[in-house]
C-alpha positions in Angstrom: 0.0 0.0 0.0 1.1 3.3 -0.9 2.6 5.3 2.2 0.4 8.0 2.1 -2.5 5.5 3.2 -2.6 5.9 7.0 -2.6 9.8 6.1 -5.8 9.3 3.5 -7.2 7.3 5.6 -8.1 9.2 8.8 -11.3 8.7 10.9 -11.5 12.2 12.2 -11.0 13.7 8.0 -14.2 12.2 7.6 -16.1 12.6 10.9 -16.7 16.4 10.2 -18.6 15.6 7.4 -21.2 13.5 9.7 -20.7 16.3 12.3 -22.0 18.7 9.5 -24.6 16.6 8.4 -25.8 15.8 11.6 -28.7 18.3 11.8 -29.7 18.0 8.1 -30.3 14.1 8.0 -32.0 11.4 9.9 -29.0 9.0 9.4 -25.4 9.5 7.9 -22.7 6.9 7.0 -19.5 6.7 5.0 -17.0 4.6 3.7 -13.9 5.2 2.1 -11.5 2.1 0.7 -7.7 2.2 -0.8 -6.9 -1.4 -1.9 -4.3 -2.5 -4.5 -4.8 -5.8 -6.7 -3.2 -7.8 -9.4 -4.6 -10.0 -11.6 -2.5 -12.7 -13.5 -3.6 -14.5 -16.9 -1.5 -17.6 -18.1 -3.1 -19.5 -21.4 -1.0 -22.8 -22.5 1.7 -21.9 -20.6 2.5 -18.4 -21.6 1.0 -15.2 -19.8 -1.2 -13.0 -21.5 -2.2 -10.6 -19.5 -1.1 -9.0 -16.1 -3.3 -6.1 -14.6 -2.2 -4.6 -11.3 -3.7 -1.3 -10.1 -4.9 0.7 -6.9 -8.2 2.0 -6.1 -9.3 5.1 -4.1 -12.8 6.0 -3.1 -15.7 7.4 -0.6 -19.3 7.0 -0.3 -21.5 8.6 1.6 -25.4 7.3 2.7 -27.7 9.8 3.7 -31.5 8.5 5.1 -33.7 11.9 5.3 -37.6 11.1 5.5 -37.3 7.6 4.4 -35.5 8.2 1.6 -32.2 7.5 0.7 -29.8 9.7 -1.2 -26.2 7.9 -2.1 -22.7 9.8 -3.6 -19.2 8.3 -4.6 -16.2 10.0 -5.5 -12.3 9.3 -6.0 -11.6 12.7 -4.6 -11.4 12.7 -1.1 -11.5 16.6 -1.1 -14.7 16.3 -3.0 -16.8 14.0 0.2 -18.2 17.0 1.4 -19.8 17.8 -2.1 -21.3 14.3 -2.1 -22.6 14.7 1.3 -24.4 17.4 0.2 -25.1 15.7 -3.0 -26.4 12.3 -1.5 -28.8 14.7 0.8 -30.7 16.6 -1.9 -31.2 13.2 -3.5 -32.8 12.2 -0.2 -35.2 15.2 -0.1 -36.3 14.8 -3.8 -37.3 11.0 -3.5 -40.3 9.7 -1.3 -40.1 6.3 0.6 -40.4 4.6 4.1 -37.3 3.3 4.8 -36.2 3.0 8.2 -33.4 1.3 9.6 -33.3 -1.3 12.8 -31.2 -0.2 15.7 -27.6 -0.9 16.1 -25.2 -0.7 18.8 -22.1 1.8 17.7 -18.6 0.1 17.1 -15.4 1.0 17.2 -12.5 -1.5 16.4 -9.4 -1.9 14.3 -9.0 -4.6 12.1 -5.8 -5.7 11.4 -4.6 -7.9 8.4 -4.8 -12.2 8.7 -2.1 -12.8 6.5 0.9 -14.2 7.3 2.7 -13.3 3.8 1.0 -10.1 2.2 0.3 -10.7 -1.3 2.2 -7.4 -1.6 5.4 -8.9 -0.1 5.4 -11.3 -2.9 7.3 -10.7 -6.0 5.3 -11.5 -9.7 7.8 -13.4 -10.4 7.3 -16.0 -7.6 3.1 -15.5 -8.7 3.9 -16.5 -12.4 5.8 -19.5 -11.2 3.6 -21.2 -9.3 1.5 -20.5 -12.6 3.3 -22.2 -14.8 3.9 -25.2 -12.0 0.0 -25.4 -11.6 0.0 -25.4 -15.8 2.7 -27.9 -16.5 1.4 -30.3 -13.7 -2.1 -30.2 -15.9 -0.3 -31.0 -19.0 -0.9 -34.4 -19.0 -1.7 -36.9 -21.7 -4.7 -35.8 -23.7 -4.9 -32.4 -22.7 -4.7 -29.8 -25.2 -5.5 -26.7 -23.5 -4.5 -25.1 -20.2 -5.9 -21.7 -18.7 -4.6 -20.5 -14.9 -6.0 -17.3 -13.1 -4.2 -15.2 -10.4 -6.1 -12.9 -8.5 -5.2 -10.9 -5.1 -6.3 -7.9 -3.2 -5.8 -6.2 -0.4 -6.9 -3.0 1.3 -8.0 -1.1 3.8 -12.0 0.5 4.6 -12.5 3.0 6.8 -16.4 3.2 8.5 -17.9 6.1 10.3 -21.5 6.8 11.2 -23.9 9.4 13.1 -24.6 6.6 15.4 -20.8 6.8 16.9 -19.5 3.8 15.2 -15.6 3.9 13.5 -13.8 1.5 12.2 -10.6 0.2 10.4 -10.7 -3.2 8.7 -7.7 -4.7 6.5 -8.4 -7.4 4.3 -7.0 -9.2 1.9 -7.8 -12.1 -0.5 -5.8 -14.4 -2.8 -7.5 -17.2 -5.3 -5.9 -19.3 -8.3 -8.3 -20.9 -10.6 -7.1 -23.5 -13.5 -9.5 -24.7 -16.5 -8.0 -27.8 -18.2 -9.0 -28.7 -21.5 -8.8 -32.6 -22.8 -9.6 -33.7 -26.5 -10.0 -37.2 -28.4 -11.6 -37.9 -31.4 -13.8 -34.8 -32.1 -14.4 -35.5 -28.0 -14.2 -32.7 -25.8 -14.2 -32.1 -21.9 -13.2 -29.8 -19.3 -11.7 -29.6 -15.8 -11.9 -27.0 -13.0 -9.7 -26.2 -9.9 -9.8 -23.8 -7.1 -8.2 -22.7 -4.2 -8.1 -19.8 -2.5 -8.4 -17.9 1.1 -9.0 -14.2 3.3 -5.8 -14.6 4.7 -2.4 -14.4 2.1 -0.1 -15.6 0.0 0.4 -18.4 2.2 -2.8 -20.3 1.0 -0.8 -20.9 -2.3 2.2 -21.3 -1.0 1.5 -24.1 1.2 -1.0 -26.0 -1.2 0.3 -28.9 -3.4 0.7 -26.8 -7.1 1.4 -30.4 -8.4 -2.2 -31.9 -7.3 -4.0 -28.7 -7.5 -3.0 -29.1 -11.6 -3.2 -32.7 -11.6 -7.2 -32.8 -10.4 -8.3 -30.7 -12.7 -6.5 -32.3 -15.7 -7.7 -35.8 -14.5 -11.2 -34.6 -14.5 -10.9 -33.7 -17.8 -9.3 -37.0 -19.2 -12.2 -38.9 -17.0 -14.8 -37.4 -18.9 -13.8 -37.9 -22.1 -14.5 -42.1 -21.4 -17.9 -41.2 -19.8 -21.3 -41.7 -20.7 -24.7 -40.4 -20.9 -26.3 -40.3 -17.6 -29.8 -42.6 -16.7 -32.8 -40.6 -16.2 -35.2 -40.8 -13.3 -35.5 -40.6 -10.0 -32.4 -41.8 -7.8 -30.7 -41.7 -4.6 -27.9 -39.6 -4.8 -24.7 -38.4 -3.0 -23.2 -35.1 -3.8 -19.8 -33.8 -2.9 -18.8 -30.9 -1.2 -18.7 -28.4 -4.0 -22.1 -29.4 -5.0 -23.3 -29.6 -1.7 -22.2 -26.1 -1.5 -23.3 -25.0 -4.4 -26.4 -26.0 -3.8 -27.1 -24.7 -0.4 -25.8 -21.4 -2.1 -27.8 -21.2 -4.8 -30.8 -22.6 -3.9 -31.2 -21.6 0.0 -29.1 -18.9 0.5 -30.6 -16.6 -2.0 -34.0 -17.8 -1.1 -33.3 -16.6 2.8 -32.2 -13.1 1.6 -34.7 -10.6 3.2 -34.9 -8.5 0.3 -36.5 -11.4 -2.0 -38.3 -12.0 0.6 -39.9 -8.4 0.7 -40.2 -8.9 -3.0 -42.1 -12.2 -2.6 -39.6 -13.9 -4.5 -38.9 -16.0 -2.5 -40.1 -19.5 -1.2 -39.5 -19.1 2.1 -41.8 -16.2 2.8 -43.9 -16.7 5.6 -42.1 -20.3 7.0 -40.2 -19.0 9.9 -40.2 -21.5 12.0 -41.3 -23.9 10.0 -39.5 -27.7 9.1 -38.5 -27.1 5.9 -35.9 -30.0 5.7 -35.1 -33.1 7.7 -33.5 -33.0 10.9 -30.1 -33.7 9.6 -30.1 -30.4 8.0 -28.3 -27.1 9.6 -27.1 -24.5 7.7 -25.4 -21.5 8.7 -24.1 -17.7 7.1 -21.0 -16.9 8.7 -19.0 -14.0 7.7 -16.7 -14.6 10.4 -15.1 -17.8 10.0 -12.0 -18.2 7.7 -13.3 -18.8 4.4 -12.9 -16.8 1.2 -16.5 -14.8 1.9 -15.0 -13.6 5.4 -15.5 -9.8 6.0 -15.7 -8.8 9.9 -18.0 -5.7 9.6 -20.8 -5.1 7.0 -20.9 -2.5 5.3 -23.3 -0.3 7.7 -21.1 -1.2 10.4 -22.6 -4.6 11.8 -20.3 -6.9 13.5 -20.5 -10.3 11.8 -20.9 -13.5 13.4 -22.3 -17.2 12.7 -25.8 -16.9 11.7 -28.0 -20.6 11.5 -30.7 -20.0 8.8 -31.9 -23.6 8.9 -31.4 -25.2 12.3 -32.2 -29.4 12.7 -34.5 -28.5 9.4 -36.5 -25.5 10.9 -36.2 -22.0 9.1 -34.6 -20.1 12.1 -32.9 -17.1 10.5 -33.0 -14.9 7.2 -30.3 -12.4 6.0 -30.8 -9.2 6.4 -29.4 -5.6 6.2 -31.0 -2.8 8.5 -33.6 -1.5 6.3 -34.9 -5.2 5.7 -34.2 -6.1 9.2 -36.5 -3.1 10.2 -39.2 -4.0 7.3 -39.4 -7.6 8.9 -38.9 -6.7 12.5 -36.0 -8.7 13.0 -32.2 -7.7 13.9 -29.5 -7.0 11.3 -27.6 -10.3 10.5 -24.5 -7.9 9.1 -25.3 -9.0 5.6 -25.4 -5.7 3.7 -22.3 -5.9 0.8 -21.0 -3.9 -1.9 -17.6 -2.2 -3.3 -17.5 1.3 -1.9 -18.9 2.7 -5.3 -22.0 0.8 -4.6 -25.3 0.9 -2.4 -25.0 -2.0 0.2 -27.6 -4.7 -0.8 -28.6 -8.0 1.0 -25.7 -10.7 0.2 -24.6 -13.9 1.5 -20.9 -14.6 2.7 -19.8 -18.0 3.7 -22.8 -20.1 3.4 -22.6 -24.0 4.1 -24.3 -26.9 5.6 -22.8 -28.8 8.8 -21.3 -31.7 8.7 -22.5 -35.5 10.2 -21.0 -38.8 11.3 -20.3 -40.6 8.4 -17.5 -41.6 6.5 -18.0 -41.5 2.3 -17.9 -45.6 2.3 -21.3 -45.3 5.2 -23.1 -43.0 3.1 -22.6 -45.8 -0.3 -23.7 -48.5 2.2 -27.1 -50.3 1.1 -27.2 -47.8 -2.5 -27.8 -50.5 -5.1 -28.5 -47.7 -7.8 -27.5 -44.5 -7.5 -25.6 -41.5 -8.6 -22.3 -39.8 -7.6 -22.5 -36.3 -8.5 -19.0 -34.0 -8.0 -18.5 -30.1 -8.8 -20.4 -27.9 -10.1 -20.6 -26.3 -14.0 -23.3 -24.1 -13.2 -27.6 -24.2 -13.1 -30.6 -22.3 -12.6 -32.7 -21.1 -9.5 -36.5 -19.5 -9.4 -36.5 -18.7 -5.6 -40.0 -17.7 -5.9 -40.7 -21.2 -7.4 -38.7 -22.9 -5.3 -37.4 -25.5 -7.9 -33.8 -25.5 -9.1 -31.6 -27.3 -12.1 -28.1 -27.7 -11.4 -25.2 -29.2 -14.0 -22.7 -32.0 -11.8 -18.7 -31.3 -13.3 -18.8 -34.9 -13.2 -20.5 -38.0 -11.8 -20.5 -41.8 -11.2 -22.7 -44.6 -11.3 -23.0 -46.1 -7.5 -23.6 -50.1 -8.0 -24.0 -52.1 -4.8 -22.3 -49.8 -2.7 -19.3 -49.3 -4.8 -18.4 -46.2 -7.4 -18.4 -47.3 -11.2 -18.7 -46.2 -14.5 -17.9 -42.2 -15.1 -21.0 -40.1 -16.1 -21.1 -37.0 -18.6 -23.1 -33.9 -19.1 -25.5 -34.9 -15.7 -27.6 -32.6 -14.7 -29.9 -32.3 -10.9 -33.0 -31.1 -10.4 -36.3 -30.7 -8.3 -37.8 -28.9 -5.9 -35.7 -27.3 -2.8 -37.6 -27.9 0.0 -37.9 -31.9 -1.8 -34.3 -32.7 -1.5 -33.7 -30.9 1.9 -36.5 -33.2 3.5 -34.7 -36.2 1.7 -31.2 -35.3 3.0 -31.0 -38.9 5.0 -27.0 -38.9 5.5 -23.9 -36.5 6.4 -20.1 -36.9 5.6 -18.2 -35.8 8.1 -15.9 -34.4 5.9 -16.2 -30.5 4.9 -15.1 -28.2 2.6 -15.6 -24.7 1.8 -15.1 -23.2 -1.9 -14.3 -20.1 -3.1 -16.2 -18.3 -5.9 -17.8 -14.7 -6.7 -21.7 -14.3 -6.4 -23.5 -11.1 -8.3 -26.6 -9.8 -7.4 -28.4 -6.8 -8.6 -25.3 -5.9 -11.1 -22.8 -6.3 -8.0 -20.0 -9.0 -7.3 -19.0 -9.8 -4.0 -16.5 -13.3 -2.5 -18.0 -15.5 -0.5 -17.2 -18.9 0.3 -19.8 -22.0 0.1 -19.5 -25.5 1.3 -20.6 -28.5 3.7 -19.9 -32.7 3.7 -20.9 -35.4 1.4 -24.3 -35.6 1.4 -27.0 -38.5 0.8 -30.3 -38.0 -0.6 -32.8 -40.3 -0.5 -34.1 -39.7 -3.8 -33.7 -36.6 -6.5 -34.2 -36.3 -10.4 -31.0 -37.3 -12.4 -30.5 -36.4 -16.0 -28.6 -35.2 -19.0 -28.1 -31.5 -19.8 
């Protein structure tokens, strides 16, 4: 970070413009953000493309007679303007927003990592590239893409409620897409890994494996075969498992769908909407690539269970939906400084069980495997979903068998929650990018190997 940071980035620059609009709005909140990033492009072996830059900015949130007015600038000397800006906005528009109490905060928030991706030469990042690359250059693969991406930074908070903060972050991720080829036959195989913390996440991972699994996913698929269709117990992975829960209940329980009635679980708090094996939790928190300590209005994050032994205990919520539901602020509000906070998830994942992978294939005659994800569909007001497996297996008597292609899973939400009949006790959290409304935000997703009882198997 550049040395004039700490200078650009003190509280007490920006707590005279909340003093001086104090007395002209109901509410007042800003947020200013200086973060550097890099982003690293290797195809076949050879980069492309390297992108490394810094980013300055401040918003400011005025709420004047339930209406919100909103400003961003790159010019710090230009925040009092958009104060002023943000408030005649306010006074033009006609709403009823109101916002749920919060008790003021005032922390700093220091950085996780051990080694700074800043400390780390591009050199040493293009390496491990080209590692990861020549480690997924095995037989039958013609084509090889690796992504780099790091950031870090630091956001300052203030609001006319007392609260201040100072939060460092930073976030590193690798992603490699594998490309394999035989006889007019194509398939493709997809890697991540990825952390809040540093450098260190790459440095201490295995480059060699991290290449080699998505390569061999690749090769696998060009010997599979059309999937069965029906009805079929299945077991997902973790990455599907998590992609699921994602997909299909975390956006459901965001309280602005809700509001919207777009969403299938409006009006079942409290309600068994899955079996009693079934806990899921939000958790901003814990150390996973989603983690952020502080919303952005300010709310101090912690582990949230939506879905507790199958009942609908919790929603996500911001303080404007929070107060439209009368319910507290879960500290889900999200969005890059330029942005108006909207309800998001963050590290979203269902607990784990008892059972090793060889207990949950006990007593499945037929049934599917189904591993990683290559994308699907939600309607959240419908509450049915269709999601694409990376790559699947036929489970015969207990045992995994022939490779499956092109399989695809889908149904209704609430169906395969109340047929979840088994847990791994395994668990693993993923790292991907979710947009919403326009916006992208990090967040992390996972749980265990999963059994369901019965779901609707495919081909895409």
């Amino acid at each position: 970070m550049p040395s004039s940071t700490e200078n650009r980035l003190d509280p007490d620059l920006f707590r005279k413009t909340i003093d001086s609009m104090d007395s002209k709005a109901d509410y007042v909140d800003i947020r200013v953000n200086e973060s550097t990033n890099n982003i690293i492009v290797m195809k076949d072996g050879k980069i492309q493309e390297i992108r490394s830059g810094s980013d300055f900015g401040g918003s400011v949130r005025v709420l004047k007679n339930g209406s919100w007015g909103f400003g961003y600038t790159t010019q710090i000397s230009k925040l009092d303007e958009m104060a002023q800006s943000a408030l005649k906005l306010a006074k033009s528009l006609t709403s009823d927003v109101e916002i749920t109490k919060v008790e003021p905060s005032n922390d700093n928030v220091k950085f996780k990592a051990k080694l700074l991706p800043s400390t780390v030469s591009l050199d040493e990042k293009k390496e491990v590239m080209k590692d990861a690359e020549a480690a997924a250059n095995i037989e039958k693969i013609v084509s090889t893409t690796v992504n780099y991406v790091d950031g870090e930074g630091t956001t300052i908070y203030l609001n006319s409620e007392g609260s201040s903060l100072s939060v460092e972050e930073s976030r590193v991720a690798m992603f490699l897409n594998a490309v394999a080829s035989e006889q007019g036959n194509i398939q493709f195989g997809h890697k991540s890994i990825g952390g809040s913390k540093g450098y260190e996440v790459i440095k201490n991972y295995d480059i060699e494996e991290f290449g080699r699994t998505a390569a061999s996913k690749a090769v696998r698929l060009l010997s599979a075969t059309s999937p069965p269709s029906g009805s079929f117990p299945v077991v997902l992975d973790p990455e599907l498992t998590g992609v699921f829960i994602h997909e299909a209940l975390g956006h459901a329980s965001e309280a602005d769908l809700i509001l919207q009635n777009d969403s299938i679980l409006k009006g079942k708090m409290g309600t068994q909407i899955g079996s009693k094996l079934v806990t899921i939790v939000d958790d901003a928190s814990m150390d996973a690539f989603g983690y952020y300590p502080y919303d952005a209005e300010g709310v101090k994050t912690s582990e949230n269970i939506l879905v507790k032994d199958g009942v609908l205990s919790s929603l996500l919520s911001s303080r404007e939906t929070a107060s439209k539901l009368s319910i507290k602020s879960s500290g889900n509000a999200r969005s890059s400084i330029g942005e108006q906070p909207i309800v998001r998830m963050s590290n979203t994942y269902l607990k784990p069980g008892d059972q090793t992978f060889e207990e949950l294939l006990e007593g499945m005659k037929d049934g599917i495997y189904l591993k990683g994800s290559r994308g699907g569909q939600v309607d959240t007001g419908k509450g049915i979903f269709q999601f694409n497996a990376a790559e699947s297996f036929i489970i015969k008597n207990g045992e995994i068998k022939d490779p499956l292609r092109d399989v695809s899973l889908s149904g209704s939400i609430m169906e395969i929650l109340n047929n979840v009949e088994a847990l791994g006790s395994d668990f693993k959290m993923g790292v991907g990018f979710c947009g919403k409304a326009g916006q992208t935000v990090p967040v992390g997703d996972g749980g265990p190997h999963v059994r369901v009882s019965h779901a609707t198997v495919g081909g895409t």
